[in-house]
NUTIFI-643822 format. One record per atom (N, C-alpha, C, O): residue in one letter; x, y, z. Coordinates in pm, whole numbers, plus 50000, padded with zeros to 5 digits. Atoms other than C-alpha are relative to their C-alpha. Layout:
N
aXYZ/...
//
This chain:
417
x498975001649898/x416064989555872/x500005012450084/x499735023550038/x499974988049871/x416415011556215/x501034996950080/x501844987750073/x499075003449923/x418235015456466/x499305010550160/x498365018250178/x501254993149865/x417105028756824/x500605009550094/x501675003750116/x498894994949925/x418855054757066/x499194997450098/x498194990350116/x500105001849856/x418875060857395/x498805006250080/x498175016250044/x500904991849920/x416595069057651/x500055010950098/x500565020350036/x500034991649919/x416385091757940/x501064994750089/x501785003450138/x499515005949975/x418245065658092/x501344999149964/x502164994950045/x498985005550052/x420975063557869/x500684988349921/x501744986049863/x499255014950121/x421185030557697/x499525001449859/x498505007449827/x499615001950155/x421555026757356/x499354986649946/x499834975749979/x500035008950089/x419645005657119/x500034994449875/x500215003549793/x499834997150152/x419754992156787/x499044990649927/x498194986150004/x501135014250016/x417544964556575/x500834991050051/x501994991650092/x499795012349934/x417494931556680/x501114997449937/x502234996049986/x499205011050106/x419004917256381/x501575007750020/x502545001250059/x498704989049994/x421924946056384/x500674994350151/x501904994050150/x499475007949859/x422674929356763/x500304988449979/x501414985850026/x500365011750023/x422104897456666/x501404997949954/x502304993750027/x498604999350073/x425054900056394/x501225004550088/x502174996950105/x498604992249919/x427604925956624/x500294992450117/x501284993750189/x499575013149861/x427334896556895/x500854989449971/x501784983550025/x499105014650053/x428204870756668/x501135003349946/x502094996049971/x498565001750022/x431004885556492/x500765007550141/x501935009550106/x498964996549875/x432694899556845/x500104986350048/x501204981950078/x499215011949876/x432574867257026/x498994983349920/x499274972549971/x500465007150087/x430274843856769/x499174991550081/x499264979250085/x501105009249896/x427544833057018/x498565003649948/x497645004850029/x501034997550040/x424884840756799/x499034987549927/x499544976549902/x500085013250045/x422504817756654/x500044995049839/x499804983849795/x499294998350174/x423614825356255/x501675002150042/x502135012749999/x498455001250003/x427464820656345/x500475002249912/x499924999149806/x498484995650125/x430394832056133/x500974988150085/x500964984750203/x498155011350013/x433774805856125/x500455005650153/x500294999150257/x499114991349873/x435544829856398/x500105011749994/x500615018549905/x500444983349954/x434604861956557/x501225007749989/x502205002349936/x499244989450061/x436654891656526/x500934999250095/x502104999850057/x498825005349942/x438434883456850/x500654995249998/x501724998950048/x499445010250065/x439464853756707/x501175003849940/x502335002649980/x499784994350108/x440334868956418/x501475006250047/x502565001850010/x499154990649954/x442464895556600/x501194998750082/x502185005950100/x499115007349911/x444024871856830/x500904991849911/x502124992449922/x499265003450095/x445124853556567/x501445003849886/x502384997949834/x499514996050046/x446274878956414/x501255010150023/x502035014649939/x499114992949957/x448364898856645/x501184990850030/x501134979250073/x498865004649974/x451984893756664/x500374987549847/x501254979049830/x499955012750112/x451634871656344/x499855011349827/x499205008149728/x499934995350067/x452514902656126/x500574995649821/x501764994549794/x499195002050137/x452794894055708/x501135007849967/x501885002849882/x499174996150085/x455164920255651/x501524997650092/x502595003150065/x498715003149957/x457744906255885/x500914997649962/x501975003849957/x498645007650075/x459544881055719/x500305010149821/x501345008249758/x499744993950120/x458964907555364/x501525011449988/x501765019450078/x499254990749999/x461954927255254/x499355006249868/x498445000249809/x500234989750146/x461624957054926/x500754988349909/x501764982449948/x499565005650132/x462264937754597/x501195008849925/x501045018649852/x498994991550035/x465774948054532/x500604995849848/x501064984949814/x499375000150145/x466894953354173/x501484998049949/x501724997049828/x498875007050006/x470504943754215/x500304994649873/x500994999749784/x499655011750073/x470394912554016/x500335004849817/x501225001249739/x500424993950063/x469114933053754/x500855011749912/x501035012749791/x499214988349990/x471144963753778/x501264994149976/x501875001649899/x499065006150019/x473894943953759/x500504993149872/x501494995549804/x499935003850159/x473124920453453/x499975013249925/x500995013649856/x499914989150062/x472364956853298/x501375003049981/x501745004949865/x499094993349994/x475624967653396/x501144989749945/x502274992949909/x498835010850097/x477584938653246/x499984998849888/x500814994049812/x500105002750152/x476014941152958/x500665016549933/x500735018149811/x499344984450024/x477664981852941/x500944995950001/x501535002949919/x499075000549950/x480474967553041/x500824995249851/x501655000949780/x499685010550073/x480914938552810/x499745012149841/x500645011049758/x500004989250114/x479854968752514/x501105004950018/x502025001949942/x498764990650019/x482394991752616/x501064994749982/x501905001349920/x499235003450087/x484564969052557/x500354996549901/x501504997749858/x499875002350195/x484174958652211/x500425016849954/x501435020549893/x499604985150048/x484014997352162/x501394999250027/x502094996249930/x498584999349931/x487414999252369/x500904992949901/x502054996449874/x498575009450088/x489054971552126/x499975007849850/x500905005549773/x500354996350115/x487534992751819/x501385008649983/x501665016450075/x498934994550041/x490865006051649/x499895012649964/x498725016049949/x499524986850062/x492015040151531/x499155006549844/x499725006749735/x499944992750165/x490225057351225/x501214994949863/x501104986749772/x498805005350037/x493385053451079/x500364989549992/x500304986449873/x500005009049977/x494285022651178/x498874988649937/x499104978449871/x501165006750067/x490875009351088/x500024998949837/x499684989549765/x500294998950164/x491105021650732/x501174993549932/x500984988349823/x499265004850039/x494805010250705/x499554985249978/x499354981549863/x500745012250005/x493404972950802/x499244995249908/x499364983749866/x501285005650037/x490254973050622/x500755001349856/x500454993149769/x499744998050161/x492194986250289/x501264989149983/x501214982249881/x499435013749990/x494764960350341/x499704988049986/x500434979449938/x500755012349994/x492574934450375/x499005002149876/x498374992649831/x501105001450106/x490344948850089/x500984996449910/x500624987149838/x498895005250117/x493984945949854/x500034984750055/x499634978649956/x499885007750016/x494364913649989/x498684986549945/x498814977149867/x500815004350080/x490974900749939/x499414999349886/x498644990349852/x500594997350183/x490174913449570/x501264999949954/x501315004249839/x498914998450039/x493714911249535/x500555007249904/x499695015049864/x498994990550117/x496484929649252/x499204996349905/x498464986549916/x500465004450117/x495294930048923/x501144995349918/x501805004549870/x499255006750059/x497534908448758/x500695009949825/x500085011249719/x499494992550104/x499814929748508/x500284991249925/x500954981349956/x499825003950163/x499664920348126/x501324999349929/x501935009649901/x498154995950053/x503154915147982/x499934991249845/x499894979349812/x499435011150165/x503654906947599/x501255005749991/x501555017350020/x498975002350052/x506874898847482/x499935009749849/x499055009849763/x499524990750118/x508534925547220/x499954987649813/x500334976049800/x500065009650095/x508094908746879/x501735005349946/x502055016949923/x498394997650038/x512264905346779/x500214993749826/x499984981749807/x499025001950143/x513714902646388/x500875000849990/x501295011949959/x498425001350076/x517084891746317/x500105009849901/x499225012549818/x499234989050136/x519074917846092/x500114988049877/x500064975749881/x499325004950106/x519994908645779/x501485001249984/x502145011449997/x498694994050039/x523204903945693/x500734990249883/x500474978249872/x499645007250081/x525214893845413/x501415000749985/x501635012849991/x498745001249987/x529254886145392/x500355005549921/x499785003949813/x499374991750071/x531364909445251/x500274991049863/x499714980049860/x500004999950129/x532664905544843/x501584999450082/x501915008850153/x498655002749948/x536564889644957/x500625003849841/x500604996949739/x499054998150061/x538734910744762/x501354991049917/x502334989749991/x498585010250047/x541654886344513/x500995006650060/x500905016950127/x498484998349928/x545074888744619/x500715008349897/x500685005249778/x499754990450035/x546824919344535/x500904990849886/x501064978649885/x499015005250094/x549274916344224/x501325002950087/x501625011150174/x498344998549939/x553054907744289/x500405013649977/x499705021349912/x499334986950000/x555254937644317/x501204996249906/x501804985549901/x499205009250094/x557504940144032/x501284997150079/x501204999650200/x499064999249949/x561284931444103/x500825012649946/x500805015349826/x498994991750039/x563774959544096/x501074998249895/x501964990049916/x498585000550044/x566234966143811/x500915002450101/x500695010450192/x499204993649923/x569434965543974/x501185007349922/x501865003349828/x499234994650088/x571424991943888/x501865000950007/x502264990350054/x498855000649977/x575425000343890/x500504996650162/x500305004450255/x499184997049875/x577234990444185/x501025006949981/x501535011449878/x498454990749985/x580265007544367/x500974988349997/x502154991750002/x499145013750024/x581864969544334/x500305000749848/x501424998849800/x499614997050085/x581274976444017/x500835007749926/x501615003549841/x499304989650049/x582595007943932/x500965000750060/x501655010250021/x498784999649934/x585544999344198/x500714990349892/x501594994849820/x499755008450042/x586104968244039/x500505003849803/x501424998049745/x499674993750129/x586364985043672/x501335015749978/x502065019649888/x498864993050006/x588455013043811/x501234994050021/x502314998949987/x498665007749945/x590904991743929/x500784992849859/x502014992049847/x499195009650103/x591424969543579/x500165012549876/x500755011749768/x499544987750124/x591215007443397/x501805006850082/x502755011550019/x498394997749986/x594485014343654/x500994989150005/x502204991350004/x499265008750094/x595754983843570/x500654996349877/x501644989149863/x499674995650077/x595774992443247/x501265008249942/x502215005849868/x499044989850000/x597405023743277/x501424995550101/x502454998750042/x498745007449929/x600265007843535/x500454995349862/x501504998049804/x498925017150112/x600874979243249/x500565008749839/x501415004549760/x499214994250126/x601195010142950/x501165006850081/x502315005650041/x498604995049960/x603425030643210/x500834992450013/x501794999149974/x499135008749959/x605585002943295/x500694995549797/x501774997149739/x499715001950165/x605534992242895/x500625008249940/x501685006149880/x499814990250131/x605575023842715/x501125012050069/x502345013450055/x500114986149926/x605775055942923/x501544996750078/x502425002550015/x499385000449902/x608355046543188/x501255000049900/x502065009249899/x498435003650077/x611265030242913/x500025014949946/x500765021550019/x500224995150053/x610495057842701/x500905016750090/x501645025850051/x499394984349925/x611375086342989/x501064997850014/x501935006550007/x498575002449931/x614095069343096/x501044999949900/x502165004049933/x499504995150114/x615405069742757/x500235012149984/x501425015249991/x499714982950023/x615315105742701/x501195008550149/x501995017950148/x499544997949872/x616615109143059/x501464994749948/x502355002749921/x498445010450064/x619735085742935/x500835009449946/x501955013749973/x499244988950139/x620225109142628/x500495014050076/x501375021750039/x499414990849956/x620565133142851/x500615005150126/x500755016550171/x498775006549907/x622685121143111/x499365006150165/x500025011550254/x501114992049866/x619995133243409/x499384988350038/x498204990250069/x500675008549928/x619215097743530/x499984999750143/x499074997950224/x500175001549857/x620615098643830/x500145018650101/x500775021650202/x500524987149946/x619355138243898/x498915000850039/x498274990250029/x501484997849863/x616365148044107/x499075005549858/x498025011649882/x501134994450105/x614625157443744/x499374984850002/x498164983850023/x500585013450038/x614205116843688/x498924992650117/x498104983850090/x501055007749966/x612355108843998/x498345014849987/x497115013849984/x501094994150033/x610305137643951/x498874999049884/x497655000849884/x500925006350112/x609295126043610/x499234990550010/x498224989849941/x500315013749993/x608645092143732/x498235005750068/x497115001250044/x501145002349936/x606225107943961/x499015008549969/x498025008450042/x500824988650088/x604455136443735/x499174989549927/x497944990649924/x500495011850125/x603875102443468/x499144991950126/x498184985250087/x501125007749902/x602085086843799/x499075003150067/x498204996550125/x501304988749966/x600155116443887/x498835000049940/x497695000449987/x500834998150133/x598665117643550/x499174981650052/x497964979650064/x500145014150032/x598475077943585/x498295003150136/x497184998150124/x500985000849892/x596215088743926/x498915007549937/x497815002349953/x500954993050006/x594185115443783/x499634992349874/x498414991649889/x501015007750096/x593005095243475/x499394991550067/x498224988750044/x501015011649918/x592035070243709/x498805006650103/x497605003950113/x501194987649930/x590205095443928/x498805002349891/x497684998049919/x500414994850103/x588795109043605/x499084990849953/x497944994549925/x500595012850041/x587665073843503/x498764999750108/x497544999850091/x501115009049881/x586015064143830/x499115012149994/x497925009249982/x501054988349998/x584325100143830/x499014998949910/x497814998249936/x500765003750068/x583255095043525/x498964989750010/x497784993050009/x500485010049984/x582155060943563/x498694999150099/x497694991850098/x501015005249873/x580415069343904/x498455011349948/x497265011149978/x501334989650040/x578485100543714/x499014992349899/x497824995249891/x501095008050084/x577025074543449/x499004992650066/x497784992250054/x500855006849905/x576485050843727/x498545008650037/x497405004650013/x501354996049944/x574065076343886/x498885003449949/x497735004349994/x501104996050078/x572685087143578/x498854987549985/x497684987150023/x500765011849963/x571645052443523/x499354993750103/x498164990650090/x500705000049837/x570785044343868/x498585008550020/x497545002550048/x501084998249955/x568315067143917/x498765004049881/x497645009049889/x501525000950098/x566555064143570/x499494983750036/x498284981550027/x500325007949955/x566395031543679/x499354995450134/x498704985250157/x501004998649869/x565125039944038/x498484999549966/x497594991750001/x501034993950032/x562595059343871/x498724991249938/x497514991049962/x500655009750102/x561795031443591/x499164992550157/x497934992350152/x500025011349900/x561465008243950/x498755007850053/x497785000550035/x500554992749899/x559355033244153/x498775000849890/x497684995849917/x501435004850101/x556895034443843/x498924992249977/x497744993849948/x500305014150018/x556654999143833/x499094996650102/x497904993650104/x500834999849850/x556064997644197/x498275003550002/x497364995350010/x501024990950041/x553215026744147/x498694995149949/x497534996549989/x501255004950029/x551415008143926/x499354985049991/x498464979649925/x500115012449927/x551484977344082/x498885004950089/x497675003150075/x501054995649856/x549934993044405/x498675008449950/x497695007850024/x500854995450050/x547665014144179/x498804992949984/x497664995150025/x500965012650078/x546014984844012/x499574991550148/x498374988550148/x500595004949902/x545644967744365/x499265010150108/x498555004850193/x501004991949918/x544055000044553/x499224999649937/x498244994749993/x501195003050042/x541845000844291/x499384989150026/x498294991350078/x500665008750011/x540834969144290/x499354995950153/x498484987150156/x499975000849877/x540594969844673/x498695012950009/x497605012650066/x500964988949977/x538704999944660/x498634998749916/x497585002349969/x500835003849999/x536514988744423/x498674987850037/x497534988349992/x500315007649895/x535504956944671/x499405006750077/x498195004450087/x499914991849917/x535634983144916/x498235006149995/x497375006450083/x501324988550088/x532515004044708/x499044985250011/x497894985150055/x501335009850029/x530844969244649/x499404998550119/x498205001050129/x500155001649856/x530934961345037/x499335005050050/x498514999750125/x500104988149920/x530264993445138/x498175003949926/x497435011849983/x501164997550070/x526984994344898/x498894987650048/x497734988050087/x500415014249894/x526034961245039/x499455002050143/x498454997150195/x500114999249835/x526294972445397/x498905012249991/x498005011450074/x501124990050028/x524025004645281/x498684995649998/x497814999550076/x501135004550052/x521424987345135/x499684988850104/x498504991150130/x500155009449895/x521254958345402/x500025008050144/x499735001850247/x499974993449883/x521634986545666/x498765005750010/x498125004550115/x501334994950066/x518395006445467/x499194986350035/x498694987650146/x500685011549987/x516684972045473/x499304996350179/x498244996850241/x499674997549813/x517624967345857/x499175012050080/x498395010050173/x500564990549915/x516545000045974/x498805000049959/x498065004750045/x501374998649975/x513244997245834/x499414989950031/x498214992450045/x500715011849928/x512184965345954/x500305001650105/x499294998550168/x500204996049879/x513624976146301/x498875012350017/x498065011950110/x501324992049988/x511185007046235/x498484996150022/x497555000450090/x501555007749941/x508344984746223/x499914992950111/x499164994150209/x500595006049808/x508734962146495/x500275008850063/x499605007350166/x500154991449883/x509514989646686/x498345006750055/x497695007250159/x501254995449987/x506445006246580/x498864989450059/x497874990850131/x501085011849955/x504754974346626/x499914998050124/x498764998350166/x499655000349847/x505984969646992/x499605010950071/x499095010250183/x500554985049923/x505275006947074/x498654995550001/x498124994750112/x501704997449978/x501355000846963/x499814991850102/x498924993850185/x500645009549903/x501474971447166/x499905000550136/x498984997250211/x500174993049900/x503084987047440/x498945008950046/x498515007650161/x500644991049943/x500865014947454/x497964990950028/x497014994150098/x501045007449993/x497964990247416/x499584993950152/x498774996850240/x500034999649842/x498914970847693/x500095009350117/x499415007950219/x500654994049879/x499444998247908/x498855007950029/x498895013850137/x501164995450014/x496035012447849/x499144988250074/x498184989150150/x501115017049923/x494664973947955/x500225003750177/x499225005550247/x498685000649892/x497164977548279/x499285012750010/x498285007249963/x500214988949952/x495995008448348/x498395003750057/x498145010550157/x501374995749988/x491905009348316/x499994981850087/x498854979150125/x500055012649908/x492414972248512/x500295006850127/x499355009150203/x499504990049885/x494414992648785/x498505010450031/x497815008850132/x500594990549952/x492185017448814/x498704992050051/x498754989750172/x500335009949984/x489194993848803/x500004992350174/x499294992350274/x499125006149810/x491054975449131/x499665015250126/x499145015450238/x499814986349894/x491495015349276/x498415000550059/x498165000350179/x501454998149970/x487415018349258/x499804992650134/x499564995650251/x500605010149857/x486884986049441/x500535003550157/x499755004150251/x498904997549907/x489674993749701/x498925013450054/x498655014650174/x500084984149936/x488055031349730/x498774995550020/x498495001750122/x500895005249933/x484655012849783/x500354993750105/x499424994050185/x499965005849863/x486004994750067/x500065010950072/x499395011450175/x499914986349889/x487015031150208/x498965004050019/x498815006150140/x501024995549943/x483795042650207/x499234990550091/x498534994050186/x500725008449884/x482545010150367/x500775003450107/x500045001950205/x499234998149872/x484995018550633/x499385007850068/x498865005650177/x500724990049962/x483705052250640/x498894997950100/x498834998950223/x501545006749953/x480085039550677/x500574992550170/x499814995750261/x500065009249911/x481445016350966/x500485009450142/x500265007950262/x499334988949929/x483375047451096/x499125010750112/x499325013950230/x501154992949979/x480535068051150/x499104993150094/x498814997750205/x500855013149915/x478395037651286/x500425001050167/x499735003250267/x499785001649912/x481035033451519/x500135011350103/x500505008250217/x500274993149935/x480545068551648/x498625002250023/x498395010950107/x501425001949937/x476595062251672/x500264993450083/x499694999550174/x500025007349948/x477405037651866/x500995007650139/x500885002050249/x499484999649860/x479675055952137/x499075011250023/x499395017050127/x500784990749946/x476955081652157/x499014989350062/x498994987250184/x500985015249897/x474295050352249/x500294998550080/x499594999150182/x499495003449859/x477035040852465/x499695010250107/x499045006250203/x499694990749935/x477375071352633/x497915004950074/x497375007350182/x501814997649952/x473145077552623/x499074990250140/x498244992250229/x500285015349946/x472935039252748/x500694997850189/x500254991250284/x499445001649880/x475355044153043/x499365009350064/x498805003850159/x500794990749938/x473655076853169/x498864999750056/x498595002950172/x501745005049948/x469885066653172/x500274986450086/x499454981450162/x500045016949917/x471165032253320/x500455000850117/x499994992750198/x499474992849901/x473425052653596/x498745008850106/x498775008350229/x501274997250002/x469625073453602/x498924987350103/x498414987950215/x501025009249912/x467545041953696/x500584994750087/x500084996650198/x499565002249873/x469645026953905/x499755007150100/x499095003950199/x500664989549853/x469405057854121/x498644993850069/x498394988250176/x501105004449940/x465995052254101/x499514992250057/x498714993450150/x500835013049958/x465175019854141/x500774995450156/x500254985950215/x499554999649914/x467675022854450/x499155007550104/x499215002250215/x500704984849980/x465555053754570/x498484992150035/x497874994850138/x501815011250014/x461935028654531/x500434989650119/x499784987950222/x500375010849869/x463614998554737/x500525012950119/x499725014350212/x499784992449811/x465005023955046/x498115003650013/x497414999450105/x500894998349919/x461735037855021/x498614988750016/x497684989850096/x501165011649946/x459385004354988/x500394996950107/x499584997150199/x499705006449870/x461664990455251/x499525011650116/x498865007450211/x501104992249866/x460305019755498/x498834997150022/x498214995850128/x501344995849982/x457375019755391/x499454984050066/x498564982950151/x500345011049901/x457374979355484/x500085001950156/x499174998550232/x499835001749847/x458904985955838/x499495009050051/x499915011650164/x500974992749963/x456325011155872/x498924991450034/x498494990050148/x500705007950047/x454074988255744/x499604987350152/x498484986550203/x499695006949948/x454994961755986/x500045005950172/x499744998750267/x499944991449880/x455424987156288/x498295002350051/x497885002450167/x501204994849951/x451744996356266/x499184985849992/x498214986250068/x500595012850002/x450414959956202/x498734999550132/x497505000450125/x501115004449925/x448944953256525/x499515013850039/x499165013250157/x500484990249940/x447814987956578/x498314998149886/x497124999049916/x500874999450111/x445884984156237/x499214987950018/x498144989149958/x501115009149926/x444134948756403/x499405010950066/x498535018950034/x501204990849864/x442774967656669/x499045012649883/x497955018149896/x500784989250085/x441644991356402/x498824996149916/x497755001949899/x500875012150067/x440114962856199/x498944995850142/x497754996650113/x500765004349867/x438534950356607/x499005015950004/x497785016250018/x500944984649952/x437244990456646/x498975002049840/x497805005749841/x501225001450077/x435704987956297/x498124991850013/x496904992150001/x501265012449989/x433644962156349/x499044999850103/x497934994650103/x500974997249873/x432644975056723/x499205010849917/x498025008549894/x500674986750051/x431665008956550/x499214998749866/x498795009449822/x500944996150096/x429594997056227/x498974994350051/x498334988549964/x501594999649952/x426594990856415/x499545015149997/x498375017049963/x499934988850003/x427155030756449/x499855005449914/x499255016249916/x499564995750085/x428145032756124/x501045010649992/x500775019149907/x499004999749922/x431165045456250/x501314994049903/x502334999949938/x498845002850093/x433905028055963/x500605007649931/x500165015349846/x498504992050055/x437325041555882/x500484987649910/x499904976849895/x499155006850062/x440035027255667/x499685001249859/x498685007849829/x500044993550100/x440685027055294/x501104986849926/x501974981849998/x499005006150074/x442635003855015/x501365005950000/x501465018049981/x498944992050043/x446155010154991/x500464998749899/x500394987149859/x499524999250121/x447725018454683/x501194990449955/x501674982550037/x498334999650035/x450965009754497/x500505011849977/x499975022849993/x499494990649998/x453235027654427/x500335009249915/x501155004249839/x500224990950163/x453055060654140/x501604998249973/x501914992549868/x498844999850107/x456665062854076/x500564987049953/x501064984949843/x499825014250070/x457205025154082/x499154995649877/x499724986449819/x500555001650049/x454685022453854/x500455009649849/x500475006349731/x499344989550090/x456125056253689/x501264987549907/x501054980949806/x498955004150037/x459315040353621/x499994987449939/x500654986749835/x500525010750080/x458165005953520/x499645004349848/x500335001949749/x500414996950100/x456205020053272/x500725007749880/x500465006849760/x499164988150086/x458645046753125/x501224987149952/x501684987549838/x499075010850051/x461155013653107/x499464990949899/x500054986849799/x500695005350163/x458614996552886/x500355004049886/x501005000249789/x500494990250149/x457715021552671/x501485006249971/x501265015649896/x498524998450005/x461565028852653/x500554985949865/x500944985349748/x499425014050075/x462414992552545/x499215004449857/x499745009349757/x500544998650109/x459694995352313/x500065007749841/x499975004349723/x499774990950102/x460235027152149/x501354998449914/x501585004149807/x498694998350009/x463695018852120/x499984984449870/x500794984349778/x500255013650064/x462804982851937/x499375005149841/x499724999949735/x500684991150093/x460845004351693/x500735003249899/x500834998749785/x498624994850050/x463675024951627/x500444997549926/x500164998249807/x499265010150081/x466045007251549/x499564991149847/x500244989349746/x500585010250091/x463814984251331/x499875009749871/x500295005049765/x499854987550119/x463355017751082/x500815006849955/x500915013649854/x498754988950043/x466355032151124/x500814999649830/x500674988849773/x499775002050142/x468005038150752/x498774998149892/x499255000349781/x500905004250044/x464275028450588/x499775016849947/x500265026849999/x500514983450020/x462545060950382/x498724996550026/x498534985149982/x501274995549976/x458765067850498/x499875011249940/x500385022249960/x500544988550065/x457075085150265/x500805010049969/x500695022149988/x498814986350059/x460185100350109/x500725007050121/x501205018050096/x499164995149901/x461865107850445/x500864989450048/x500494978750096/x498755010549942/x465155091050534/x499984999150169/x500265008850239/x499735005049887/x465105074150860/x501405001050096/x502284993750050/x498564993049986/x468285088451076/x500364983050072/x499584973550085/x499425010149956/x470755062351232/x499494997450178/x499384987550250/x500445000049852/x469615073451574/x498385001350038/x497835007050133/x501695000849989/x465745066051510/x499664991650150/x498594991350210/x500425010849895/x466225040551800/x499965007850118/x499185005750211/x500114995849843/x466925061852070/x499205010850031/x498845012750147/x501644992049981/x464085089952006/x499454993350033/x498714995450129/x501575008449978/x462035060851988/x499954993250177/x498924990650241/x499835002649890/x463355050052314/x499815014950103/x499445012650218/x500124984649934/x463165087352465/x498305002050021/x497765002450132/x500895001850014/x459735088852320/x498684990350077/x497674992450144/x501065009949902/x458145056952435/x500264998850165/x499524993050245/x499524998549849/x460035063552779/x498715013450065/x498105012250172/x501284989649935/x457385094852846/x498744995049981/x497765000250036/x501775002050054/x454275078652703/x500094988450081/x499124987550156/x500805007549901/x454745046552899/x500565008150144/x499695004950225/x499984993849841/x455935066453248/x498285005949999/x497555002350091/x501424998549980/x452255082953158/x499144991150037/x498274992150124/x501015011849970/x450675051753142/x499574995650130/x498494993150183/x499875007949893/x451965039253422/x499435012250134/x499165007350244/x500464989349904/x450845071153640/x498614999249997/x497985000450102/x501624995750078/x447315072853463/x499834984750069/x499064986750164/x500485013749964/x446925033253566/x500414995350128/x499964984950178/x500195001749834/x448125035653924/x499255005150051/x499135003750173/
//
């Protein structure tokens, strides 16, 4: 292959065939034709720009579902209760679900006393009756027929007798005769005095040996019935001892018996209770556990809203600048025909410009780093709590792994644009 320059003249030649072709595609009058020459082509093509009707692929829709789904999280977090609160609930609900342990109750074992009815004392002995001793009816009644007496000898004996001597000696009717009368009736009083004195000093002697005899009698009347009362009394009273001795040690045993049982049962009642406390204090630590969780989880949140606040930017930041780079794009259109028309005059010259255009590195960046994000983060999670090779897996394995695979695919995606 050649090509020919100019002469002295100035014209320019080239091979045939190299003419032959640059004729047919400018205006296609050659005799190996192409479809439609470059004029064609160009005419066709001006004013009939593709990126007209294009806008940037806006992430909205996207950004949005993302953001509902933060939304719709933070609120479950938001309804998540109090520490406190939580543990009151969950331990509430752990007593009501494993419920009380049903307390053990035995009945006291009870024994009737013994008892046995007293020894009924006989009926005391009669009391004797009293001698009765002198009355003052009496001793009135006897003084009276002893001065009766004496009246019926003065009147008989005594009286004729003075008055006689009185006669003889002619002094009846002198103040000696009633004096006699009444000296002989003095006497008549003081024997009768004398009598009844007497009479009343026997009386008393008698009287009160006869009290005495009485008060004896009495004595050992009441003697013979305290004893006999008292020894009832002793039988009773030996009875109620020995049935009391009896009594108190059979209340000693069932007591004792009731104590072991008591202390039995509350030993059951007690390691049951406690028992219940375990389970109950296992629910607290599940709380715990859930407690903790639920502060992994507002750090996620908090990681999750940031990087998602993050791309948005970005992916806001990609359409402003695709959309330039379209109405750039679109601005130079028909400049870039004519550029495509000047190629095609100038590779007979060899003379060709122009070049593929790319996509775009950070769109591609960011794609990729959102992969390898998801990914790492899918990972994560999936190990988190697991031991490898004797190493405990932390709760937040998911979001290294998401951190992680976020730099290795943004590489990718740089290295493969």
């Amino acid at each position: 292959m050649g090509s020919g320059g100019g002469g002295s003249s100035g014209a320019v030649s080239h091979s045939e065939y190299l003419e032959t072709v640059h004729s047919d595609w400018l205006n296609a009058s050659g005799t190996d034709t192409i479809e439609k020459s470059i004029t064609e082509v160009m005419d066709s093509a001006l004013g009939n720009s593709p990126f007209a009707a294009m806008t940037a692929y806006g992430p909205d829709t996207y950004i949005t579902a993302y953001q509902n789904v933060l939304t719709a999280y933070a609120a479950i977090l938001a309804g998540l209760a109090s520490p406190e609160t939580a543990w009151a609930t969950l331990h509430a609900q752990a007593v009501i679900t494993i419920a009380t342990p049903a307390v053990l109750v035995v009945a006291d074992a009870v024994v009737a006393d013994a008892s046995i009815p007293d020894v009924v004392a006989p009926a005391d002995i009669a009391d004797t009756v009293d001698v009765p001793g002198i009355t003052n009816a009496e001793i009135a009644a006897d003084v009276v027929n002893f001065a009766d007496d004496l009246d019926a000898d003065i009147l008989a004996n005594v009286l004729p007798k003075f008055r006689r001597g009185m006669q003889d000696i002619n002094a009846v009717v002198s103040s000696a005769f009633p004096i006699g009368e009444a000296i002989i009736y003095a006497y008549r009083d003081r024997d009768v005095a004398k009598h009844d004195s007497a009479l009343r000093l026997d009386a008393a002697g008698k009287n009160t040996t006869l009290r005495l005899r009485n008060e004896e009698l009495h004595l050992e009347v009441r003697k013979t019935n305290l004893n006999k009362d008292v020894q009832i009394g002793q039988i009773n009273l030996n009875k109620d001892v020995d049935i009391g001795k009896a009594n108190l040690s059979k209340n000693t045993s069932v007591e004792t018996i009731n104590l072991n049982k008591d202390i039995d049962v509350g030993k059951f009642n007690i390691a049951s209770m406690m028992d219940y406390r375990k389970m109950y204090l296992q629910a607290v630590e599940q709380m715990s556990k859930f407690y903790f969780q639920d502060i992994a989880w507002e750090e996620g949140y908090a990681r999750l809203s940031v990087e998602a606040n993050r791309i948005a930017a970005v992916l806001k930041k990609e359409e402003a600048e695709d959309q330039k780079e379209i109405e750039e794009a679109d601005a130079k259109w028909d400049l870039e025909v004519f550029a495509h028309g000047c190629n095609v005059m100038a590779a007979i010259s060899g003379g060709v410009s122009g070049g593929k255009v790319k996509g775009s590195k950070l769109t591609s960046a960011v794609g990729g780093g959102l992969t390898g994000a998801a990914a790492g983060y899918a990972v994560g999670t999936s190990v988190a709590g697991s031991t490898i090779s004797g190493m405990q897996i932390g709760a937040n394995a998911g979001y290294w792994g998401a951190a992680i695979g976020a730099v290795l695919g943004a590489a990718y995606g740089l290295l493969s644009s």
